[in-house]
N, C-alpha and C positions, 0 to 999 in steps of 0.2 A: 504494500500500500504506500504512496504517496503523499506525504504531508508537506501541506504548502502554509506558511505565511503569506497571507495577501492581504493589499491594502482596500476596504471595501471605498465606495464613492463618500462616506462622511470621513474618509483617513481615519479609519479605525485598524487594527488586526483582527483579523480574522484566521483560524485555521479550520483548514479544508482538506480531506482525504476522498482520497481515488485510482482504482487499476487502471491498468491497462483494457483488461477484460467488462470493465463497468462501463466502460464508453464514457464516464461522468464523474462528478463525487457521490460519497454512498454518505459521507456526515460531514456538519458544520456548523460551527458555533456562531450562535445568534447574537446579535448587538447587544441584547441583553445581560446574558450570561456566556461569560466568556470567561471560560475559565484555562488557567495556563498550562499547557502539557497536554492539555486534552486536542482531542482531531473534533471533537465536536459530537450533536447528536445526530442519531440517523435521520436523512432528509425522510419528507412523505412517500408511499413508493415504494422505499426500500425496507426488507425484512432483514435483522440479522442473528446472530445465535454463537452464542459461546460452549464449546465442547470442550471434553478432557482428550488426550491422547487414546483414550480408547474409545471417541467418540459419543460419547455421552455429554447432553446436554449440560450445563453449566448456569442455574437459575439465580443463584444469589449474585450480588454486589462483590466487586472485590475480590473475585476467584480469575487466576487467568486462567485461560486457554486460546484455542487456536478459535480466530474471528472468520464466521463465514456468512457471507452475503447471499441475498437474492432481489431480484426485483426486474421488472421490465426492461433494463438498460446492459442488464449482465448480460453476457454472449451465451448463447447454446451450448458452447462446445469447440473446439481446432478441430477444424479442417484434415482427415485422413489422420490422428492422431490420437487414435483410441487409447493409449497408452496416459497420453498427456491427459483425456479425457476423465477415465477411471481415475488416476491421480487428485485432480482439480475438482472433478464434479462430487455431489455426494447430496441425495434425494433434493434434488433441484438451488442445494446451495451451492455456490461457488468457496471453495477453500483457498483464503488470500494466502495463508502461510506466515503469519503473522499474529505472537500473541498478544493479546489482548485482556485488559479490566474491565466493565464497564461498573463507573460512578454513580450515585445520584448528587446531583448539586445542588444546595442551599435553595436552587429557585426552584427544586423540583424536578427538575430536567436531567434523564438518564447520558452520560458522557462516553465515548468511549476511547481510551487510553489506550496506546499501543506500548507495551512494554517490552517485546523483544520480537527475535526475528526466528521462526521455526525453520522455512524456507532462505537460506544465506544465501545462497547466490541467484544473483538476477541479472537477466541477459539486457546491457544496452546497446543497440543499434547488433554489433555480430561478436561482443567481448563480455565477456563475465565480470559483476562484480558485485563486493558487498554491499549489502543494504548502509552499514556504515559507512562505507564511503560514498555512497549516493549521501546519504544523509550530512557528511560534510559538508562535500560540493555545494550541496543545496541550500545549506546554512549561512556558506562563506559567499555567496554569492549575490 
């Protein structure tokens, strides 16, 4: 998953997260409540769900696991890549590879927190590289 700082039109921060696979962001923190370290809450639209390593559901607050998404904008599936497919898919969520808290904040509003990285290496452009070093780049820049 992709977390961005962006400046909204009142020069606020905002963060915002999003795949490649989601075509979009899947959450994002409201003018409101903006709380720090968090990607935000899930937009309208999107469904998501917190699992253990053995894939079981994850309902309470404050337990990580791996964050998987779904919603109209997630991709079907890769092309001829059934392998990649069984991998990623899992009863119509997508698995970011990415673990994940979710919060509740002070105004109510469930957050969700990415706290490490399950999936380490991610392909940009035709080279492998860490989620941490993206996440440098993307800091310093």
């Amino acid at each position: 998953m992709v977390r961005l700082r962006c400046k909204s039109m009142k020069d606020t921060a905002n963060d915002i997260s999003g795949l490649t696979e989601t075509c979009t962001v899947v959450c994002s923190t409201a003018p409101d409540d903006i709380w720090y370290g968090s990607s935000g809450s899930i937009l309208p639209g999107i469904e998501c769900k917190i699992v253990t390593v053995e894939g079981n559901e994850i309902t309470g607050h404050d337990q990580p696991g791996e964050l998987l998404v779904k919603g109209p904008a997630v991709v079907l599936g890769y092309l001829n890549n059934e392998k990649a497919n069984k991998e990623t898919f899992q009863d119509g969520y997508m698995r970011t590879g990415d673990e994940a808290v979710i919060r509740k904040s002070s105004k109510g509003n469930e957050h969700i927190f990415i706290v490490d990285r399950i999936k380490e290496l991610i392909k940009v452009k035709v080279s492998n590289t860490t989620h941490a070093y993206n996440t440098t780049v993307a800091n310093t820049s």
